[in-house]
C-alpha positions in Angstrom: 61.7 152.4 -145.1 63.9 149.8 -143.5 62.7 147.2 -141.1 63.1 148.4 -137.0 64.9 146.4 -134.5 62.9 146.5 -131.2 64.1 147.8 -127.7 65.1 144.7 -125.9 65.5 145.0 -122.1 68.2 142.4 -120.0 67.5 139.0 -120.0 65.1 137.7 -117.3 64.8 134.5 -115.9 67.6 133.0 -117.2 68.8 129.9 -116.8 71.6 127.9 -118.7 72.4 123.9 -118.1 75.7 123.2 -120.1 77.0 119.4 -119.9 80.4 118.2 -121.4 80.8 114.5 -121.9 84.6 113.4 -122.6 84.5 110.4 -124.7 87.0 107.9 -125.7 87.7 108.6 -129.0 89.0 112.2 -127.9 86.1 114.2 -128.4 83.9 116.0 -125.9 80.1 116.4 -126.5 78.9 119.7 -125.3 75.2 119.9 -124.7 73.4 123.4 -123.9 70.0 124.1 -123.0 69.0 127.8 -122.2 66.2 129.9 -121.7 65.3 133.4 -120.7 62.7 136.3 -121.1 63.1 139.5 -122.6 60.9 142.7 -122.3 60.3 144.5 -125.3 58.9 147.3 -126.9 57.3 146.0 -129.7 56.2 142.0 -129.5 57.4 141.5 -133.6 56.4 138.0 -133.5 54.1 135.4 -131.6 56.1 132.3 -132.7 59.3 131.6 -134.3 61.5 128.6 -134.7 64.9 128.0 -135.9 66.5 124.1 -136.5 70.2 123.8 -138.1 71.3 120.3 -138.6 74.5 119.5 -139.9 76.2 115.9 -140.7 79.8 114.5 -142.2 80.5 111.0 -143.3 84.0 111.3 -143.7 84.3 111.6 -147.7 84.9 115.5 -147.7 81.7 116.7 -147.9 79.6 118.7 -145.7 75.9 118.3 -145.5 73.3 121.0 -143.5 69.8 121.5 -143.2 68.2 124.8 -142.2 64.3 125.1 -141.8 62.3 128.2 -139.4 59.1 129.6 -139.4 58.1 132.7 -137.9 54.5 134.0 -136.7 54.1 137.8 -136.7 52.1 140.0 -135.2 50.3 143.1 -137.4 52.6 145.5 -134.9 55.6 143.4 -136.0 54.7 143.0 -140.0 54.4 146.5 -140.2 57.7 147.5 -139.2 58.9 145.4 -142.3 59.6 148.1 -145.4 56.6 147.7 -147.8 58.3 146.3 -150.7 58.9 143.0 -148.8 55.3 143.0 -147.7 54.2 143.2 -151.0 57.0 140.8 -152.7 57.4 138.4 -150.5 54.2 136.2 -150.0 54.8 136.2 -153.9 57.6 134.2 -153.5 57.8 129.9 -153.3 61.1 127.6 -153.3 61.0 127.4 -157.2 61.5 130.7 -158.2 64.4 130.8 -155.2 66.1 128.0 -156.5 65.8 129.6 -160.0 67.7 132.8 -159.2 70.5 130.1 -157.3 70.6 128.2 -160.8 70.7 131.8 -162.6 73.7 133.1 -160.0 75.8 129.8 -161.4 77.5 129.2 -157.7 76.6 125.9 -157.7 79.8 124.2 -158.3 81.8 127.7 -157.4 84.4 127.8 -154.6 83.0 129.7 -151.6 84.6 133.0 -151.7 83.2 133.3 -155.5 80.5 132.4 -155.1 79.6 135.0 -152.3 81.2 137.5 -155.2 78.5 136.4 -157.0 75.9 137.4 -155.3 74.2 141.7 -155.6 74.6 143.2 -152.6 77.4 141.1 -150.8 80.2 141.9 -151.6 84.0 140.9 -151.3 84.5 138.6 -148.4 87.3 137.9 -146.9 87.2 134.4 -145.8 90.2 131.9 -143.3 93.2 130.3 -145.3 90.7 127.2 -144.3 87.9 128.2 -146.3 90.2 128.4 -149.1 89.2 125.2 -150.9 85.4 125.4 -149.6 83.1 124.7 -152.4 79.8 124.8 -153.0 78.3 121.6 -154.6 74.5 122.2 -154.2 71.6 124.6 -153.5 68.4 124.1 -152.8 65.0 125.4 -151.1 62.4 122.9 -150.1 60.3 125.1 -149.0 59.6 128.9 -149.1 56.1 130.3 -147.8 54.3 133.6 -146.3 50.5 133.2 -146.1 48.7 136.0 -143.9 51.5 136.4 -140.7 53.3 133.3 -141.1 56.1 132.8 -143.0 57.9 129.4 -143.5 61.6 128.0 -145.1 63.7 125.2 -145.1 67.1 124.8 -147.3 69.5 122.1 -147.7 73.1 122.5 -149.2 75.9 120.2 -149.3 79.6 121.7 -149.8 82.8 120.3 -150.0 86.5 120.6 -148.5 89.6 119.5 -146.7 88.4 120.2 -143.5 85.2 118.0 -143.6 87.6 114.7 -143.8 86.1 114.0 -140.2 82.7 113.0 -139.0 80.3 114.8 -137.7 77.1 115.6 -136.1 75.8 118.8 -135.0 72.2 120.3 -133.9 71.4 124.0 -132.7 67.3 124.2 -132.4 66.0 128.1 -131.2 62.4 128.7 -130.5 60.9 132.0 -129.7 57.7 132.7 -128.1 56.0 136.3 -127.5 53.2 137.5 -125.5 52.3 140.7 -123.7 55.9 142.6 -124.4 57.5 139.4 -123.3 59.9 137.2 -125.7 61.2 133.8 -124.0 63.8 131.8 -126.0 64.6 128.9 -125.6 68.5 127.4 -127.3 69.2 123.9 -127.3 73.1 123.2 -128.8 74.2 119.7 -129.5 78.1 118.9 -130.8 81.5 117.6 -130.8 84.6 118.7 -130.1 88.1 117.1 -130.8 90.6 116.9 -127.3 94.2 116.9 -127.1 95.4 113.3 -127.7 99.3 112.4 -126.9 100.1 108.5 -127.8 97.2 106.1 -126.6 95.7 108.6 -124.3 93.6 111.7 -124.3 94.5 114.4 -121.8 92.7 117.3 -121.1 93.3 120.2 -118.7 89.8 122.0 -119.4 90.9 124.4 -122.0 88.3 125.1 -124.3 88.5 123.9 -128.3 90.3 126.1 -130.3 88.6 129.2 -132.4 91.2 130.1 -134.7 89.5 127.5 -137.6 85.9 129.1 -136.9 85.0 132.5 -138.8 84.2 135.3 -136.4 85.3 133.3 -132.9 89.1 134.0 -133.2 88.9 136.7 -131.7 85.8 136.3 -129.2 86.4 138.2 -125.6 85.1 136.7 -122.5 86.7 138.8 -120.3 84.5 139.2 -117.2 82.6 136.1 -118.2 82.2 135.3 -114.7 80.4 138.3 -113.3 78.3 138.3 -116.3 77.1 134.4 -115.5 76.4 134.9 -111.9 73.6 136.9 -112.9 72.0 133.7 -114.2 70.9 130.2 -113.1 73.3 128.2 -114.2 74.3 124.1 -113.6 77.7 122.7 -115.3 78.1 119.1 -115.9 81.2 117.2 -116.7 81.3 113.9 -116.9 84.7 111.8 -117.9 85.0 107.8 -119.0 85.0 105.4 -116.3 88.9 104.9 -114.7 89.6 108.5 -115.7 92.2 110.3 -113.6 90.9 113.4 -112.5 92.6 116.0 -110.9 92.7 120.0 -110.0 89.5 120.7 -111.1 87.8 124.2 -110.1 86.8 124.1 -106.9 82.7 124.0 -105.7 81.5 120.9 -107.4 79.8 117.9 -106.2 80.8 114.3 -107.3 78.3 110.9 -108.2 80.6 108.4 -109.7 82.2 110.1 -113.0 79.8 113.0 -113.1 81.0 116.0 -111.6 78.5 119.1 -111.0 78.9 122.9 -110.5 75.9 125.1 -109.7 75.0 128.8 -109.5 78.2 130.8 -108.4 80.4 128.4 -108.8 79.2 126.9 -112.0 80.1 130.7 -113.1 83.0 130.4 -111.7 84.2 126.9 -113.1 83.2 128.2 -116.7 85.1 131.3 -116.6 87.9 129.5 -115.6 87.5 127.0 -119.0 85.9 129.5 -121.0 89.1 132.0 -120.7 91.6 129.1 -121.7 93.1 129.1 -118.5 94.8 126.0 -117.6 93.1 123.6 -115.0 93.7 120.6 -113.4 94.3 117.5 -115.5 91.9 114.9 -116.9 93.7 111.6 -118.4 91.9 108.6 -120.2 92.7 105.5 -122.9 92.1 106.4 -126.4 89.7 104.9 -128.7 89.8 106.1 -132.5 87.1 108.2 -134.5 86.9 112.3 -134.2 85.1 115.0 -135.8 85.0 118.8 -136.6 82.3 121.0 -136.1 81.3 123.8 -139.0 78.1 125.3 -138.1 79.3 128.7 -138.4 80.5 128.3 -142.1 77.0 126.5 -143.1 74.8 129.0 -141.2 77.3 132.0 -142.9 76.8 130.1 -146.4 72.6 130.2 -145.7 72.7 133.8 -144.6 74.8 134.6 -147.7 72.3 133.1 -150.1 69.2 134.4 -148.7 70.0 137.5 -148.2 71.6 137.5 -152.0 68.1 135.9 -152.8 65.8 138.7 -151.6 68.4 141.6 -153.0 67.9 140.2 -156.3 63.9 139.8 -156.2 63.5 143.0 -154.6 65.8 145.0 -157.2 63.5 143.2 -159.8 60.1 143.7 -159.1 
């Protein structure tokens, strides 16, 4: 019996506040808070959390911390098969970390490592991954008493690409009630911009995708109409003695802080979301930069618990 995704209806509700701050040592920090509802068929859960925290200092190595809980209700536990009913609540962080220890890709580059693990298979990763490896493992915590279930892991991997630093935060929390689901995103990150001599100039392209798994090729055609359906507020705010010019029209202005709203906050983002070309931001450069990896460290957790639970449930 395999678990069953509930019917979801269109987001309700919604409302999205996105803020990018352009700072002088070429990097922008985008901020997102969002919220909507969702009707559903089946409420699968009361409460449900999600925090992913990941950090550089600069000496190739790549540090992230994932933790979540999850509340269900009975409706929601018993569209889980049985075996992970059953297994499951059996299960704590040491017997996880054992089968880690036991798969021996601690130490493993990334793409054999994933080789490594029942159930996976072959994956092909980005000429950037390449060098990716994986220097440690571990569960702090792994729990499921009565409905709740509880789990935090920490890993720390190595490469070229993390010669930067970094900081980035992405915190999800789910509520349900009466066939209702509200979620509620908060994203927090950095972003390098294009830098020529002593001065950062930006034209409100978006960062490139091409070094992120599974965003090269991301399509936002008709992004527009598809945000006017929401409440939506765009911030941009640039360093003070910027020289600012072309930007989509619509926006009001306090200072450096520039703000769109509702239609044409849609319409400002679809024109910077789509990579087309606008207006012409120019400001002194001061150094330090950094590169953000959240996809590869929340692809790497996904990997191993889902590896994790294949294993136990093949073995029981």
């Amino acid at each position: 019996m395999r678990a069953q995704i509930p019917e979801i209806g269109p987001p309700e509700n919604a409302r999205v506040n996105i803020t990018i701050e352009l700072l002088p040592d070429a990097r922008s920090h985008v901020t997102v808070n969002a919220e909507a509802q969702f009707k559903v068929g089946v409420i699968p859960i009361t409460s449900g959390n999600l925090i992913i925290g990941m950090s550089s200092s600069g000496s190739r190595q790549l540090k992230f911390d994932v933790s979540g809980d999850a509340t269900f209700t009975e409706a929601g536990l018993g569209e889980l098969p049985e075996e992970a009913r059953t297994i499951l609540p059996t299960i704590n962080a040491d017997i996880i970390n054992a089968y880690i220890a036991q798969f021996g890709i601690e130490g493993e580059y990334l793409s054999e490592a994933i080789s490594k693990i029942p159930g996976i298979g072959p994956v092909e990763l980005p000429p950037e991954a390449a060098d990716i490896k994986i220097e440690k493992i571990n569960f702090n915590k792994f729990s499921w008493k009565d409905l709740k279930i509880e789990a935090s892991l920490t890993t720390t991997i190595s490469g070229s690409e993390f010669e930067n630093k970094f900081d980035l935060s992405l915190d999800i929390h789910v509520t349900g009630e009466d066939n209702t689901m509200e979620i509620n995103l908060t994203f927090d990150g950095y972003f390098d911009l294009p830098r020529v001599g002593d001065n950062v100039r930006w034209n409100l392209q978006p960062p490139k995708m091409e070094n992120i798994p599974e965003l090269e090729n991301l399509n936002l055609e008709n992004l527009g109409e598809l945000l006017k359906q929401y409440d939506i507020d765009f911030t941009l705010k640039v360093p003070s003695g910027a020289s600012v010019s072309g930007l989509p029209p619509g926006y009001s202005q306090s200072d450096d802080t520039y703000t769109w709203s509702g239609d044409n906050a849609a319409d400002a983002l679809d024109l910077v979301l789509t990579g087309e070309p606008q207006g012409n931001i120019t400001y002194g450069y001061k150094p330090s930069a950094g590169f953000p990896w959240l996809v590869v460290g929340v692809l790497i957790a996904v990997f191993v618990i889902a590896g994790v639970v294949v294993v136990v449930l093949r073995r029981r």
